[in-house]
C-alpha positions as CSV (number, residue, x, y, z in Angstrom):
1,X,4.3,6.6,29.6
2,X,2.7,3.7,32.3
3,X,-0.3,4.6,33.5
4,X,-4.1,5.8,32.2
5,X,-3.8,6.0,28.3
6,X,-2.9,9.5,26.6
7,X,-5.3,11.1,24.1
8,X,-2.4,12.9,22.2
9,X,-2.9,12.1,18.8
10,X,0.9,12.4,19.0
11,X,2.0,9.9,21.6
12,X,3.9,8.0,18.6
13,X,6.2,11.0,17.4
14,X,8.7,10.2,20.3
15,X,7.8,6.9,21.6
16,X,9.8,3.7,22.6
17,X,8.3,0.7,20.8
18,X,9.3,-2.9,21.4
19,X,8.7,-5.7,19.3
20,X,7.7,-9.1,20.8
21,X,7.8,-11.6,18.3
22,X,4.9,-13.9,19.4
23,X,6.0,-17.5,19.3
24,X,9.5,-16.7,20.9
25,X,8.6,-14.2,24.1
26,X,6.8,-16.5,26.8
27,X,4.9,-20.0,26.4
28,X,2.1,-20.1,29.0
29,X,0.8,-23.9,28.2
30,X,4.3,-25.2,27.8
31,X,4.2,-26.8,23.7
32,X,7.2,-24.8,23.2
33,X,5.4,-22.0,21.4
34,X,4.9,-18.6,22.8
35,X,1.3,-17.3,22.8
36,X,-0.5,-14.6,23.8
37,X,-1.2,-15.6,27.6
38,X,2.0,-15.9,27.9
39,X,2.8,-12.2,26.8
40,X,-0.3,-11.3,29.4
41,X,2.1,-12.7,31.9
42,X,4.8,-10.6,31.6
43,X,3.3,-6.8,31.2
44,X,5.1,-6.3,34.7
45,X,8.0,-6.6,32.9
46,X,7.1,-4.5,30.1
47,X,5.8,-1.8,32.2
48,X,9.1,-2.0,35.0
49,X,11.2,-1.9,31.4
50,X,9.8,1.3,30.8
51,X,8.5,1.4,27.0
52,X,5.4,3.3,25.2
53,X,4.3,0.6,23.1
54,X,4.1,-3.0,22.0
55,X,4.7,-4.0,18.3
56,X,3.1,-7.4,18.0
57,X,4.6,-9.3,15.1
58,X,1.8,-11.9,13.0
59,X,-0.2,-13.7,15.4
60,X,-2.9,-15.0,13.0
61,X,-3.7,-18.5,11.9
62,X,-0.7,-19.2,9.5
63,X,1.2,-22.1,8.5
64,X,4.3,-20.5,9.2
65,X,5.9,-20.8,6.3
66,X,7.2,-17.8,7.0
67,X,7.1,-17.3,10.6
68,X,3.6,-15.9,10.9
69,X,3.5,-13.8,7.5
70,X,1.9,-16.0,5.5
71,X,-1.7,-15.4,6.7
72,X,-4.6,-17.7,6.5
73,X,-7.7,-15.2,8.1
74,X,-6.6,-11.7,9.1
75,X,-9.0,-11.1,11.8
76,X,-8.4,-13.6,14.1
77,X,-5.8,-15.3,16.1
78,X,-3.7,-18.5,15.4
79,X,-5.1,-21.4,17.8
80,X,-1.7,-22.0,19.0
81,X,-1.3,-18.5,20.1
82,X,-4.6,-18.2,21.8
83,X,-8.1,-16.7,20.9
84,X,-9.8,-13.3,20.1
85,X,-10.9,-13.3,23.4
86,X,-6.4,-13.9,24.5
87,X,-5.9,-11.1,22.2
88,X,-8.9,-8.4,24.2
89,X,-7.1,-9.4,27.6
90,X,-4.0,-8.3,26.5
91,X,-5.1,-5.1,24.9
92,X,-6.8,-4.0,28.2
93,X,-3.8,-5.5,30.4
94,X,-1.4,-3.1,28.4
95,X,-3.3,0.1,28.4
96,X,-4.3,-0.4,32.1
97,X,-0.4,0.1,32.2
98,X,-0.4,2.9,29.7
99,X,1.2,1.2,27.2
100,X,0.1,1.1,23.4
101,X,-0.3,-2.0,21.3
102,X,0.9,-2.1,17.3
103,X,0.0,-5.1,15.1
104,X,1.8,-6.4,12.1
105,X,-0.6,-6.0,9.2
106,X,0.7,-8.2,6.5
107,X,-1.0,-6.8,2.6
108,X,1.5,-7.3,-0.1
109,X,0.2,-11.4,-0.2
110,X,-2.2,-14.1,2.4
111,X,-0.8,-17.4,2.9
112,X,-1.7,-20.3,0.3
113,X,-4.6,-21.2,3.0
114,X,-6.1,-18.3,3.0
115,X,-10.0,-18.9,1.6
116,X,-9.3,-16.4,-1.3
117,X,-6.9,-18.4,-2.5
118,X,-8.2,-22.0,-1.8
119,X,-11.2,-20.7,-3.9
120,X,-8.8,-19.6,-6.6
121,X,-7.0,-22.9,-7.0
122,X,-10.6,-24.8,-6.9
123,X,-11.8,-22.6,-9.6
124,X,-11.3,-23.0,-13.2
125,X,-8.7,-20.8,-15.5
126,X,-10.1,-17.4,-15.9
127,X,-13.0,-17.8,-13.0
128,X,-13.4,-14.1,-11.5
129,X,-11.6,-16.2,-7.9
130,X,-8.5,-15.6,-9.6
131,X,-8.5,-12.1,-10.3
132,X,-8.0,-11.6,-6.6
133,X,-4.4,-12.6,-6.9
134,X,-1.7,-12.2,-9.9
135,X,-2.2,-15.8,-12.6
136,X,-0.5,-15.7,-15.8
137,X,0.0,-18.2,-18.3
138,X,3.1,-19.4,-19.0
139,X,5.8,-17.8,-21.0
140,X,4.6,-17.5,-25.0
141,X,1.8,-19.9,-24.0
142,X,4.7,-23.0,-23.3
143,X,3.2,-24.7,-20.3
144,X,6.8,-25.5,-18.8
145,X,8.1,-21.8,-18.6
146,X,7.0,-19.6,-15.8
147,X,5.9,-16.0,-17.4
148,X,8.8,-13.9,-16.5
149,X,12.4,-15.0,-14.9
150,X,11.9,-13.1,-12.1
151,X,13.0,-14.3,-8.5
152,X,12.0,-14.3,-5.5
153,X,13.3,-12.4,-2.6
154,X,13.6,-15.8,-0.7
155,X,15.8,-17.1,-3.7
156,X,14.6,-19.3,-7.0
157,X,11.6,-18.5,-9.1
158,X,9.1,-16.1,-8.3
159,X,6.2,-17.7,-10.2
160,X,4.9,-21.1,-9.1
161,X,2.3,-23.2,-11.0
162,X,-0.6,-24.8,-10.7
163,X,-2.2,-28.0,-11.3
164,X,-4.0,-26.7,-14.6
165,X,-0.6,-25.1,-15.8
166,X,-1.6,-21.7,-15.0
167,X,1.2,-19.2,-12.8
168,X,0.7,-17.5,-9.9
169,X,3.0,-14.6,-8.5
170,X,4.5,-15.1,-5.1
171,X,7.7,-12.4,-4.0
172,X,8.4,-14.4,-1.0
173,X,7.2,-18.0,-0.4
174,X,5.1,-19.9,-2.8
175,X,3.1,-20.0,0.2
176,X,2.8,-16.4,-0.3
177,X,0.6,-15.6,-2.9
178,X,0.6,-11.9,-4.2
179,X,-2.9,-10.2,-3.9
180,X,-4.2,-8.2,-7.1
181,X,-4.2,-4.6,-5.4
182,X,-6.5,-3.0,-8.3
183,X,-9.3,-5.8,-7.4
184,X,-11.6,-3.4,-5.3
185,X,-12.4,-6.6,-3.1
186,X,-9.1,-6.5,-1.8
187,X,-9.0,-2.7,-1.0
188,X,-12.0,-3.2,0.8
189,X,-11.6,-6.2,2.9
190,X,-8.2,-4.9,4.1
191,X,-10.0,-1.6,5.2
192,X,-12.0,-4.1,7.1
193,X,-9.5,-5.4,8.8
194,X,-8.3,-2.3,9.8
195,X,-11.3,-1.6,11.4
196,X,-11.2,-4.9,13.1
197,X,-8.6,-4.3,15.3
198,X,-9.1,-0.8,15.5
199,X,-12.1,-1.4,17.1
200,X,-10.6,-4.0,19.1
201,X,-8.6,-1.4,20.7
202,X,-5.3,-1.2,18.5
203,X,-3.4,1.6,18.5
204,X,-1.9,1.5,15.6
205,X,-0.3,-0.8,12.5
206,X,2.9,-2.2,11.5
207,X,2.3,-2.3,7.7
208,X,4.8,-5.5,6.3
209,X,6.7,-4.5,2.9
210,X,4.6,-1.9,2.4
211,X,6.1,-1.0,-0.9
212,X,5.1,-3.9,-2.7
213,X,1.2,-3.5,-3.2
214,X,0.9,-2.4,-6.6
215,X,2.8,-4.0,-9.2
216,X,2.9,-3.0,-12.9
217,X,2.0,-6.2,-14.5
218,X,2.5,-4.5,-18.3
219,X,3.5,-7.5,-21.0
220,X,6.0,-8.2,-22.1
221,X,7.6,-8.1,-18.6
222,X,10.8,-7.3,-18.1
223,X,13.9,-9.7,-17.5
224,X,15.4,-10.2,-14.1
225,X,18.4,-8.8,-15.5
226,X,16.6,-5.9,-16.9
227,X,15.3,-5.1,-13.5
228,X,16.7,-1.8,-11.6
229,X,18.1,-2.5,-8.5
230,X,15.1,-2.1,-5.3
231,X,17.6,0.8,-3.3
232,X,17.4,2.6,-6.9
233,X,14.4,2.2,-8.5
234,X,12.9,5.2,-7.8
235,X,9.6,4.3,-8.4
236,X,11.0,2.6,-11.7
237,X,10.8,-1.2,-11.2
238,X,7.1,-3.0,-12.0
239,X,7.4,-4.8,-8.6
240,X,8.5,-2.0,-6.1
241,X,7.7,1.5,-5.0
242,X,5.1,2.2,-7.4
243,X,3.8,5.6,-7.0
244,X,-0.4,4.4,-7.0
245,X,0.3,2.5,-3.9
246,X,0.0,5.9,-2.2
247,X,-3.4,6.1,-2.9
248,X,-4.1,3.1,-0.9
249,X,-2.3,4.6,1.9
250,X,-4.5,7.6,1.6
251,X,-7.4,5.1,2.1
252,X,-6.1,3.6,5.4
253,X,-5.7,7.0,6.5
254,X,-8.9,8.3,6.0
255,X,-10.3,5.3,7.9
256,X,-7.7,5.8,10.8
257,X,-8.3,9.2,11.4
258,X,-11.9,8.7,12.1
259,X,-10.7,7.0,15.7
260,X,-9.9,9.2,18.6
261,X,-6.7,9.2,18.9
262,X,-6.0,8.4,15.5
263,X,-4.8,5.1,14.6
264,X,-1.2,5.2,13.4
265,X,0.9,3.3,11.3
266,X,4.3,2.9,10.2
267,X,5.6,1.5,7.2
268,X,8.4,-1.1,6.3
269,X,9.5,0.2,2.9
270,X,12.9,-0.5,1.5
271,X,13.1,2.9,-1.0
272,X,15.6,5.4,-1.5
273,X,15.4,7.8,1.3
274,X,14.0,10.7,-0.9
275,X,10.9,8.4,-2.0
276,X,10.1,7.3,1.8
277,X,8.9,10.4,2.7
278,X,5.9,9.6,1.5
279,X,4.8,6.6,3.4
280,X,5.9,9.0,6.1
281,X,3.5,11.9,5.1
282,X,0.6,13.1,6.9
283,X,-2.5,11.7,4.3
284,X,-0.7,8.6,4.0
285,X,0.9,5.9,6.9
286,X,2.3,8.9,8.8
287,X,5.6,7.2,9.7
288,X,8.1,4.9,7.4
289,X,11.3,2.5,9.4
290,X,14.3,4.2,8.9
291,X,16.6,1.7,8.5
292,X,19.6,3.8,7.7
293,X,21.1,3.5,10.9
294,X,20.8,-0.4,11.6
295,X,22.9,-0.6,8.2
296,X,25.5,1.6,9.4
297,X,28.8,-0.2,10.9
298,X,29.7,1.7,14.3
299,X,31.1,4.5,12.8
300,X,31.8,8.1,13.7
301,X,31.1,9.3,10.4
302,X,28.5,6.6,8.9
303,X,26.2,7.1,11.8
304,X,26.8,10.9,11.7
305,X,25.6,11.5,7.9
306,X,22.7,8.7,8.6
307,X,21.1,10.9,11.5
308,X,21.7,14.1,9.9
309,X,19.7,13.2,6.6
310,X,17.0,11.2,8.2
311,X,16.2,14.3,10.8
312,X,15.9,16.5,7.2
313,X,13.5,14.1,5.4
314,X,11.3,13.8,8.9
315,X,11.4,17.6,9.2
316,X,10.3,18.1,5.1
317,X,7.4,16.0,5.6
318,X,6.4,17.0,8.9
319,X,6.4,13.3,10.5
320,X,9.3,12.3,13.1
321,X,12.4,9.4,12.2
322,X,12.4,6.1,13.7
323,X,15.6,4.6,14.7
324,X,16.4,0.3,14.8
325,X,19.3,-1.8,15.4
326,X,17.3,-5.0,15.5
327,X,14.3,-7.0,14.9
328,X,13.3,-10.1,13.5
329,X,14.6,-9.8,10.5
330,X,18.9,-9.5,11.0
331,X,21.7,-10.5,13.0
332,X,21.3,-8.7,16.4
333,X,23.2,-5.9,16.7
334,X,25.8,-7.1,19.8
335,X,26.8,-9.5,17.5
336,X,27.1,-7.7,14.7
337,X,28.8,-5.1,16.1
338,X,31.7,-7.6,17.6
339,X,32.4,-8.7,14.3
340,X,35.3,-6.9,12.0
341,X,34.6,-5.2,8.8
342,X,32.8,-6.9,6.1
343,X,35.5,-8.2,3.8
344,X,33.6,-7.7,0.8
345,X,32.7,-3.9,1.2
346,X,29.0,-2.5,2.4
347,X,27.9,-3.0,5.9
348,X,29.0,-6.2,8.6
349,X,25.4,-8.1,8.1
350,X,26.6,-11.1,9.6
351,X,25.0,-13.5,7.3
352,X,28.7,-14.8,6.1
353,X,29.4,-15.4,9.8
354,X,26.1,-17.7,10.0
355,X,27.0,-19.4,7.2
356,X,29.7,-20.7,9.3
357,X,27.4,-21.8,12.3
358,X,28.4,-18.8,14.0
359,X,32.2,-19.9,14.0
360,X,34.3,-17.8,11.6
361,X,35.1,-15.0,11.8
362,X,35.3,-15.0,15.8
363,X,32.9,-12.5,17.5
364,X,34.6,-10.1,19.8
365,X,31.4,-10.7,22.3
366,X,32.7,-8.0,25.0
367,X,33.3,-5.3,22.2
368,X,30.2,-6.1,20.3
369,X,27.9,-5.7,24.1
370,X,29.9,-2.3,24.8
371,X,29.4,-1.0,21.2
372,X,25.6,-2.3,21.4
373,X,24.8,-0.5,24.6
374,X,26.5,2.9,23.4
375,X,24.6,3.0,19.7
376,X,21.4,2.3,22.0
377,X,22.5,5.3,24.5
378,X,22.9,6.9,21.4
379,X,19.9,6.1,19.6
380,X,17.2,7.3,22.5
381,X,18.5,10.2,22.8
382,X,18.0,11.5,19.3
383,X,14.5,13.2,18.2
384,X,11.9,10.6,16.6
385,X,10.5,6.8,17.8
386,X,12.9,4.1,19.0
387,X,12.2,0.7,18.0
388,X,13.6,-2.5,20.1
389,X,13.8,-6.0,19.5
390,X,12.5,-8.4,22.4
391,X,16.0,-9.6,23.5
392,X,17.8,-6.6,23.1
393,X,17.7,-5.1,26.7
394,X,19.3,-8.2,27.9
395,X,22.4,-7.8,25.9
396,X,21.1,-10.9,24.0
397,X,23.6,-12.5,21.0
398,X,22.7,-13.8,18.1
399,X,22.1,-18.0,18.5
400,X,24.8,-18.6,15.2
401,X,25.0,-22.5,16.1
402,X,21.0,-23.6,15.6
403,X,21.3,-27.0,13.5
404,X,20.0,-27.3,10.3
405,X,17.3,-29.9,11.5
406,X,15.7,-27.4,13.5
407,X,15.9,-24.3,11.0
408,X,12.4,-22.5,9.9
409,X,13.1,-19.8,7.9
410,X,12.0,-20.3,4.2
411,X,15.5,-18.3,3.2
412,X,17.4,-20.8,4.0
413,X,15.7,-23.7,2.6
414,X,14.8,-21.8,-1.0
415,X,18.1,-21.0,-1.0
416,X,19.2,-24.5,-0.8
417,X,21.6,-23.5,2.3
418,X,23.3,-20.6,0.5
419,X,21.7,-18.4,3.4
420,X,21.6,-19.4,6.8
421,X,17.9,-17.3,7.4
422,X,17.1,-15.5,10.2
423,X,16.2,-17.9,12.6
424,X,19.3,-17.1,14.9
425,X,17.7,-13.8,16.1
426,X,13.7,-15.5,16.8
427,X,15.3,-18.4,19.4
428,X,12.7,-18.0,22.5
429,X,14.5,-16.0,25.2
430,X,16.0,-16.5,28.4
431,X,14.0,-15.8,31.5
432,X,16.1,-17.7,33.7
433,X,19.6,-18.7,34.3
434,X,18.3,-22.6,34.3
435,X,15.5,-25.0,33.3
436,X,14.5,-26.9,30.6
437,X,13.8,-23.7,28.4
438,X,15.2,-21.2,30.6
439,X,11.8,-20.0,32.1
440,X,10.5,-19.6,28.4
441,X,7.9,-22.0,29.3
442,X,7.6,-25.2,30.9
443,X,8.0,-27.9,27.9
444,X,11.0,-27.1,25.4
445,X,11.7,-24.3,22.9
446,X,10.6,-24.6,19.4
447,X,14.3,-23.3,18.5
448,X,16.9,-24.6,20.1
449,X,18.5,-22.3,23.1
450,X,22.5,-22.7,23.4
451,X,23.9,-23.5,27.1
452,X,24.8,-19.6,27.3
453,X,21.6,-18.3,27.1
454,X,21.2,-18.7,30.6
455,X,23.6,-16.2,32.0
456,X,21.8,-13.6,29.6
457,X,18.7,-14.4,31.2
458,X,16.3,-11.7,33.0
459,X,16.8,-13.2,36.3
460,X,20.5,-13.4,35.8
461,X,20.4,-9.4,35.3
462,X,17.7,-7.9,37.6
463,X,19.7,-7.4,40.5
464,X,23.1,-5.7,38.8
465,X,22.9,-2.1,38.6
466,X,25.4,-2.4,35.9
467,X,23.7,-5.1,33.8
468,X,22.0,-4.0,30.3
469,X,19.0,-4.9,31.1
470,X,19.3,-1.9,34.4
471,X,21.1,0.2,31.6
472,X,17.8,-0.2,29.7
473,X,15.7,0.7,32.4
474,X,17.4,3.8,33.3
475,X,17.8,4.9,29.8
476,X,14.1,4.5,29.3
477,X,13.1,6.4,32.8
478,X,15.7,9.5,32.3
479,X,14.7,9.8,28.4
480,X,11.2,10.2,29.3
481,X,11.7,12.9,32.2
482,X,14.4,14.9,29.6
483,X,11.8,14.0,26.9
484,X,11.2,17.4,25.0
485,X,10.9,19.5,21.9
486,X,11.5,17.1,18.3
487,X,14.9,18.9,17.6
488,X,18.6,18.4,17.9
489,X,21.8,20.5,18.1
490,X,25.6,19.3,16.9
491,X,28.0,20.2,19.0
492,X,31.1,19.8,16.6
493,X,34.4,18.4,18.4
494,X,36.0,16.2,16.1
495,X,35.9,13.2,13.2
496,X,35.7,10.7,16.5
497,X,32.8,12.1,19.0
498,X,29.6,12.8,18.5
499,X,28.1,15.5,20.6
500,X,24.6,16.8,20.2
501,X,22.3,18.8,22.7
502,X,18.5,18.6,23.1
503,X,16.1,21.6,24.1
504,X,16.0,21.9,28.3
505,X,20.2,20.9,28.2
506,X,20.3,17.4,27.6
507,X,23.4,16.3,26.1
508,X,24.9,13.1,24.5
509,X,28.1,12.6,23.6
510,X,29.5,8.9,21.8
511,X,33.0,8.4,21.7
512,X,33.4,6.1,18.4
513,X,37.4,6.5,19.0
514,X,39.9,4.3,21.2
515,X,41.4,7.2,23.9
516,X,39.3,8.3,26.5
517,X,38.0,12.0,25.6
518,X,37.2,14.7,28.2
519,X,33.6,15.4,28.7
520,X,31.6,18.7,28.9
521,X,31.1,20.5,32.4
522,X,27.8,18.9,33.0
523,X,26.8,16.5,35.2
524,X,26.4,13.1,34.0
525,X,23.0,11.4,34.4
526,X,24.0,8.1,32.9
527,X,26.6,6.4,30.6
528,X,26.6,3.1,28.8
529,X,29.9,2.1,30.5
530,X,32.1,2.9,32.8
531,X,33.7,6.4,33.0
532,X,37.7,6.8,33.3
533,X,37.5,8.9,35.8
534,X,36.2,12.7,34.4
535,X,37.0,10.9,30.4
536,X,34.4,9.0,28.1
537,X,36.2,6.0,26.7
538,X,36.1,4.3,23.6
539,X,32.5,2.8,22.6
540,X,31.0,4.4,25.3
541,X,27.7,6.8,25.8
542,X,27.1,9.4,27.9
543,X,24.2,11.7,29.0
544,X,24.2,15.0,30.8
545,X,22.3,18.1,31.7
């Protein structure tokens, strides 16, 4: 909540978090990059918004390679973005406000630049500079072939080479380097770095693929083919999951718990849902992104059996669920949601529709809003953390028409176009309804902003009670005065309404169906749309008590 900053060692169980993704939130010396001034300049709109916490994606010194995750020094800031001394202004203008601030912490690899790595390269085949990160000669000692066939997640191989023949591993970017988590330097120094920022003031840590730590690197490796599939490797796959990256975690933890209120951290894990539990448990990161329910179409039943089993894990391990529909990552979830049913099975991602510049198929942008602001409804009123994507309060679609000239994202070059990247969902937003960047800053954007943007803008939604940026704001003011006990109720009606109760009488009820349903005697306190008359429509949210 705004105001003097809590002491519960607790406040993150039930908090609203919302991501700012640095370069694209507001550019205070107009170059067309966002920086940390300019976030200082808008905490009155964080705090009038209503949330508990920041999430600050990578603002260190970085190539950008990869937007900000490939880093070059982990304890300080990226010139462009400001200073260390930026970065202590913004700390203390957030929890003068009451609000909590959550870095990206970024361990799986550095960026090529980092001086770890710069060393490595200088130094000669087998120098102990190299044992910091994952080298490997090439395949049966032939020069020409990489060690394994293994790709990258950002497509082609996942091995690049060197200038004296030797391979380094890199799951990302070859700008990414993997780090050697069994070198006790690198278990240390992170552990520094934790206590960097901690003492700093950070509240708490965003931990980036924090699956991917500890590899086993047993010869002869595997073939790609051989590989079990990430979403069912169950601890099973050399690159993935592995079970000592838990003692890491246990590490971090110790360190975090020596600060009053304990730091906390969440982790970004991509593991079956039984083997998340725990990066969610109480010796290790505490909390693990549930991302169940962003890959869930808006359905009745999908979203139904996604709650009910991520409540279960959160109450076996004792931490709370986190719920997400969008981040910096994937097609924002108004779009997504105005798009029809993935042809080719599995969940509407949207990545076919930017293949086609955002053209085919058509987005039903009216269906997709009403949808997005009934999951959100929906979403803050269930037990655990919610997690929002700068962008996201305004209704905000994704930017499908960016030309390829000014594309970023490593996916879509490594790719060689095959994916269009994820550069559609990090184009600066709209402040305004006009200007050269739409109030963004005062020089350009460094992704272009369509013509539309404007009439998503801030100012173009402060004054209409029935805009989503006021549905935001209300949402986050009611949920925190009906805010109570970590437990829910179903309320069973039928295959097309979802109806659940909190502890003090708060009820929500989603109509994923087409005819206008009657609603329970209660009085409503707020709905994502519209009533017809004493009836919840279609794609429509509603609280009472």
């Amino acid at each position: 909540m705004t105001g003097p900053q809590t002491t519960d060692p607790d406040w993150w169980r039930q908090a609203v978090v919302y991501q700012i993704y640095p370069r694209s939130f507001a550019d205070a010396n107009g170059d067309g990059v966002g920086d940390l001034p300019g976030i200082i300049s808008r905490v009155p709109y964080l705090v009038a918004l209503g949330i508990d916490a920041v999430w600050l994606s990578p603002f260190y010194p970085s190539a950008l390679a990869d937007g900000g995750y490939d880093v070059d020094d982990y304890r300080n800031v990226d010139p462009r973005l400001g200073t260390l001394e930026d970065f202590d202004q913004l700390v203390e203008a957030l929890h003068v406000e009451g609000i909590k601030l959550i870095v990206d912490i970024v361990p799986n690899h550095t960026s090529n630049r980092h001086e770890w790595f710069v060393e490595a390269l200088a130094a000669a085949k087998g120098h102990p500079a190299r044992d910091r990160y994952i080298f490997r000669d090439g395949l049966d000692g032939a020069p020409d072939q990489p060690p394994s066939d293994w790709d990258s997640v950002f497509g082609g191989s996942a091995w690049a080479q060197t200038d004296d023949g030797q391979w380094y591993l890199h799951m990302f970017a070859a700008e990414q380097p993997d780090l050697n988590w069994q070198h006790p330097e690198v278990r240390a120094d992170f552990l520094d770095t934790l206590k960097f920022w901690s003492d700093r003031g950070v509240d708490g840590f965003r931990v980036d693929v924090a699956h991917a730590l500890v590899k086993d690197l047993s010869e002869p490796f595997p073939s790609q083919a051989a590989l079990p599939r990430q979403s069912e490797s169950y601890g099973k796959h050399p690159l993935w999951d592995q079970d000592g990256v838990h003692e890491i975690y246990k590490d971090w933890r110790k360190l975090l718990n020596t600060y009053d209120p304990p730091r906390s951290a969440v982790a970004e894990a991509f593991v079956p849902a039984s083997r998340r539990a725990r990066y969610a448990s109480a010796d290790g990161l505490g909390q693990a992104f549930n991302f169940d329910l962003l890959q869930a179409d808006f359905e009745y039943e999908k979203f139904r059996q996604v709650i009910e089993a991520n409540l279960a894990l959160a109450d076996e391990n004792g931490s709370s669920s986190t719920w997400v529909f969008s981040n910096h990552d994937v097609v924002r979830h108004a779009t997504r949601y105005g798009l029809p049913k993935n042809p080719k099975g599995g969940w509407q991602d949207g990545k076919d529709w930017l293949l086609s510049n955002g053209t085919e198929p058509t987005v039903d942008v009216a269906l997709g809003l009403r949808r997005a602001r009934a999951a959100t409804l929906l979403m803050l009123a269930l037990p655990g953390s919610a997690y929002l994507y700068q962008g996201e309060e305004l209704g905000l679609q994704e930017v499908g028409e960016l030309p390829a000239a000014n594309l970023q994202d490593p996916a879509y070059f490594r790719s060689k176009g095959a994916e269009k990247g994820r550069d559609g969902c990090r184009v600066p937003i709209p402040w305004t309804v006009e200007g050269l960047s739409f109030g963004f800053g005062s020089g350009g954007s460094h992704l272009v902003q369509p013509k539309w943007f404007g009439a998503y803008s801030v100012e173009a939604q402060q004054a209409d009670v029935e805009s989503t940026l006021s549905l935001y704001r209300k949402a986050l003011a009611v949920r925190r005065g009906l805010r109570t006990g970590n437990s829910l109720t179903w309320v069973d009606e039928s295959d097309s309404v979802m109806h659940f109760t909190r502890p003090g009488g708060w009820q929500c009820v989603t109509n994923f169906g087409v005819a206008p349903v009657e609603l329970p005697d209660a009085a409503v306190v707020l709905s994502s749309g519209p009533l017809d008359g004493d009836k919840l429509p279609g794609d429509t949210t509603a609280w009472l008590i």
